[in-house]
N, C-alpha and C positions, 0 to 999 in steps of 0.2 A: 493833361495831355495823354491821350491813347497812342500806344506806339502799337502799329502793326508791321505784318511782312507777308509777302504773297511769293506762292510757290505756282510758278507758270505762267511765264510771258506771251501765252498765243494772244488770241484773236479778247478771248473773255479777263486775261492779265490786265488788258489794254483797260477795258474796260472797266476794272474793279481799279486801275491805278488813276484814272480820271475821275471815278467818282470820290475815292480819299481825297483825292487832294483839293475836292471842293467844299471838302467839311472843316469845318472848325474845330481846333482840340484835337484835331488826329493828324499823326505823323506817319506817316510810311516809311520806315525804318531802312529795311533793305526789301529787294527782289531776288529771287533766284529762277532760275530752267534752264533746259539744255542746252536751246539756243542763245551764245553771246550778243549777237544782232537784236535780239528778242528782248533779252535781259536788261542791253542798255537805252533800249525805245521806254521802257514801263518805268525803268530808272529816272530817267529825264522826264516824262510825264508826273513822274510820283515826286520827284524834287527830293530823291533816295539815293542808295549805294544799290552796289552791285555784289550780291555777296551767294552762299549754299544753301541747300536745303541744310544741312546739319547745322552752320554758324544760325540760322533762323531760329533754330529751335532748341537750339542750348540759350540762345539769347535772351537772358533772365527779362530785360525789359523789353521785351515784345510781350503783349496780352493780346491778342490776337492774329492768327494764321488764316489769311485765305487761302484757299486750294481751288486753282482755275485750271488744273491737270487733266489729263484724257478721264474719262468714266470709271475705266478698270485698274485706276492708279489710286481711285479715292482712297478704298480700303486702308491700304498700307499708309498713308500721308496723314489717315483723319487718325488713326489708332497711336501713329507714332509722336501726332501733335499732343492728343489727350494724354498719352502717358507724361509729355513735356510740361503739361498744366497749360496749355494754349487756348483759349475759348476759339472758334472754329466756325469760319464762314465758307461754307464748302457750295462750290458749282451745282446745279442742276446736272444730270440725275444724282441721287443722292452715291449710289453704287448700281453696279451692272446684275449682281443677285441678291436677294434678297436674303440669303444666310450673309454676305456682307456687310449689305446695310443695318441689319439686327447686331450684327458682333460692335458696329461703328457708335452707335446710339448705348452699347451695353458701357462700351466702354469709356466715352465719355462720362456717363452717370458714374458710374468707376471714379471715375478720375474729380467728380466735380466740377469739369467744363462743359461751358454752351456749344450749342452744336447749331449752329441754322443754316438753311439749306435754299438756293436763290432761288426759288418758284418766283422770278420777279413779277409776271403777268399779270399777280395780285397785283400789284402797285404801279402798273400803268393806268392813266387817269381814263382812258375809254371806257375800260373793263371795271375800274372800280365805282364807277358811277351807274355804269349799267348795274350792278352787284346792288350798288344804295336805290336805283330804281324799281327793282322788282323787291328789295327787302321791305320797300315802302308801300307798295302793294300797286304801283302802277300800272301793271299791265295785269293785276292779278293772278291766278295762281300757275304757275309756268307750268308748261306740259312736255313742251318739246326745244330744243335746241338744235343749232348747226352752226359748226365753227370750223375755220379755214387756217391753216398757216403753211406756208411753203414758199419757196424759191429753187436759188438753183445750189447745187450740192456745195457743203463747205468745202472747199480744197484745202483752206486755211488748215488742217487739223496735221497734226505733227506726224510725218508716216503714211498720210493717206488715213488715219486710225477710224474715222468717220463710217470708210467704206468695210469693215471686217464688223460684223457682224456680234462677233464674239466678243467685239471691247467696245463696239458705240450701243447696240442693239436696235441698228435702223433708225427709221423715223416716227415708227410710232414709239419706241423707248426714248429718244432722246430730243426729239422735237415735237411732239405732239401731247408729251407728258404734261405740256405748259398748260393746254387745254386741258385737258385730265385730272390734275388739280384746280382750276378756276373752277371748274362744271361741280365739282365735289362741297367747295364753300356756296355752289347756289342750289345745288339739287339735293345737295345730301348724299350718303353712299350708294355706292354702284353694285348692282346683284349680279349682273353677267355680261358678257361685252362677244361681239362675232365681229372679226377681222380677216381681212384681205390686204395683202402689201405685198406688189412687184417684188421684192428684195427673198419674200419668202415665198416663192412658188419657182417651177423648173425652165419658165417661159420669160426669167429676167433678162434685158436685151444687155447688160453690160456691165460693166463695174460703174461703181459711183452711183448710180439713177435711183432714186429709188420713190415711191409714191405708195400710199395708204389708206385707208379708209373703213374705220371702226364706230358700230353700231352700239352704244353702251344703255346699259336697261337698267334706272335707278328703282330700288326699294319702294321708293314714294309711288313706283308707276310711272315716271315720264322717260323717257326717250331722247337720247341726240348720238347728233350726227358729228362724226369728229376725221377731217380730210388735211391727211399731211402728207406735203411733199418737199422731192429733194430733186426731182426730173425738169423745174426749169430751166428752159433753155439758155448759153449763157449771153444771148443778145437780146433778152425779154425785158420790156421796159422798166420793168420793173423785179430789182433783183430779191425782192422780199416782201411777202404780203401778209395782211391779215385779214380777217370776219368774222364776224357774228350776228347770228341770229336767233334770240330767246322768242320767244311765241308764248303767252299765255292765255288766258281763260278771257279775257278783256282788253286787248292788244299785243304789239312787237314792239322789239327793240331792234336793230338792225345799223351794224358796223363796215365800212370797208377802207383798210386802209388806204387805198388806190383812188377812191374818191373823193379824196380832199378831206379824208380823216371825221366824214362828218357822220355823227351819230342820227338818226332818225326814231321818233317813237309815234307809234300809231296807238291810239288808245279808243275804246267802245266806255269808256267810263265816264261819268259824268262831273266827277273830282279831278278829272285832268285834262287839260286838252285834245283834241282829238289829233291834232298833227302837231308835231316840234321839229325842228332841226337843231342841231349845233355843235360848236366843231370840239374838242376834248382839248385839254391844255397840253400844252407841249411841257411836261415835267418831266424831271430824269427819274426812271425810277428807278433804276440801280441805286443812284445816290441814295435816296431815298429807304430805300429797303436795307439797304448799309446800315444807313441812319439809326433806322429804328432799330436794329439788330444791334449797335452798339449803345443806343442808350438801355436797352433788357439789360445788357452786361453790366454794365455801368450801377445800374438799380436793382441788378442782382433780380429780376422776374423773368417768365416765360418770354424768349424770344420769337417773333414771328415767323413761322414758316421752319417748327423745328424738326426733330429727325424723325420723329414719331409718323407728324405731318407729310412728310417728305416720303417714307416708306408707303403709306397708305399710294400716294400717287405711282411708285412704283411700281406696287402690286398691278394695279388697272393696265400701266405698260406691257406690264409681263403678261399680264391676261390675255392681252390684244398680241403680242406676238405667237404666241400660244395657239390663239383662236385662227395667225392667220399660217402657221405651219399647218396646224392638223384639218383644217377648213370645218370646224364646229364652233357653234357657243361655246364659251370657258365662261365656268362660274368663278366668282373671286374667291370662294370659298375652298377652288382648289388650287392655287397658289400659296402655299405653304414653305 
């Protein structure tokens, strides 16, 4: 039995307390966060106690700590679990700066605990099939991408904390990052990225809104498109979406989740069919990505999606905020 404990009842507590408790061999020990309301919703879900951040992480049998905390809370939570000996399943984004994220990764290796970091995007079944599509050589060799995600502004975030700049880092740092690492396991690394986001120019109509759109130029030569927003309206049919669209040398692949979640491939190959539909399975992939993050630990190997991995997609964040403050290209090479 895995005893865990999670520090942060919001919106993603909720979340990480549903998928333990669909695992086998794992116990949810306690919960803690600021809000009692909060605390005892993830408690009841996790079939746990209600207990602190400090009782969590004195707690000899707890071996793993999730941190579902605001972005610019990670630092302090991932450093003070590592020194506790916690292996450490920390939220998307990994940290808000990148001298954070680096002290975070240092010091786990310090300490001799896992660190993995939920890029879960990887491990939704749309996007990993599309992944096994083009690794298989379906549509041939990919050149260009576009990919969508937005809705309407979290309110859910403790403090409004979403809307301040300085602790969420907008929508291209904290929701568009999800893209920014998928595009990275299919293209390879990113050599320079130009951004524009409402949130960073003088012409923003208000608190809360905000909308983006980052050009990113991989190594290999190919090109995408990356559109995130936070400016849905809050009567829009739909309060959250996604899309994608890979393009290669020999066909597309083409996502939307608004369309009845059904994937399409067009293919000019003569090893594939020329048209497919079909719909992606409805899997949890939280649960999933949990999963696999605790059997690494478990078998003592490299866990998925870990901090190393996690920074890399932070940098590209931080490029595109970068690119869309000063209104120029940002190489990645000057995110240091």
């Amino acid at each position: 039995m895995t005893n865990v404990g999670i520090i942060g009842c919001g919106m993603m507590g909720r979340v990480h307390s549903i998928a333990y408790a669909g695992l086998e061999n794992v116990n949810v020990k306690a919960v803690a966060s600021l809000s009692r309301e909060q605390t005892l919703e993830c408690a009841r879900l996790a079939s746990s106690r209600t207990s602190t951040v400090d009782e969590i992480l004195n707690d000899e049998e707890i071996e793993i700590v999730s941190i579902c905390t605001p972005t610019d809370t990670h630092r302090d939570l991932v450093v003070e679990a590592a020194r506790s000996k916690k292996h450490i399943f920390c939220e998307k984004p990994i940290a808000r700066t990148l001298k954070d994220a680096l002290e975070m990764v240092e010091v786990c290796k310090q300490n001799g605990v896992s660190l993995g970091v939920d890029h879960v995007v990887r491990f939704f079944d749309s996007y990993s099939r599309a992944k096994s599509l083009m690794e298989e050589g379906t549509i041939g060799k990919v050149v260009m991408a576009r990919l969508y995600r937005g809705g309407v502004f979290p309110k859910h975030g403790w403090n409004n904390w979403f809307d301040e700049l300085c602790r969420s880092g907008g929508v291209l740092l904290d929701l568009s990052i999800h893209d920014f690492d998928f595009l990275r396991t299919v293209l390879g690394e990113v050599e320079s990225i130009t951004a524009r986001s409402v949130k960073n120019t003088p012409s923003h109509p208000g608190r809360n809104r905000d909308h983006a759109l980052a050009i990113l130029k991989f190594a290999n030569g190919s090109l995408a498109h990356v559109e995130g927003s936070w400016a849905e309206p809050e009567n829009a049919p739909s309060k959250f979406t996604t899309s994608f669209e890979f393009v290669g040398r020999e066909g597309m692949i083409t996502y939307d989740s608004d369309e009845d979640f059904t994937m399409r491939i067009q293919t000019a190959s003569k090893d594939f069919p020329y048209f497919s539909k079909s719909t992606p399975a409805a899997n949890d992939p939280y649960g999933l990505h949990i999963q696999k993050f605790i059997e690494a630990v478990r078998e003592e190997r490299k866990v998925p999606v870990g901090g190393t991995e996690a920074i890399e997609a932070l940098k590209i964040s931080l490029a595109a905020n970068r690119s869309a403050e000063s209104g120029r290209p940002v190489k990645l090479l000057e995110v240091v």
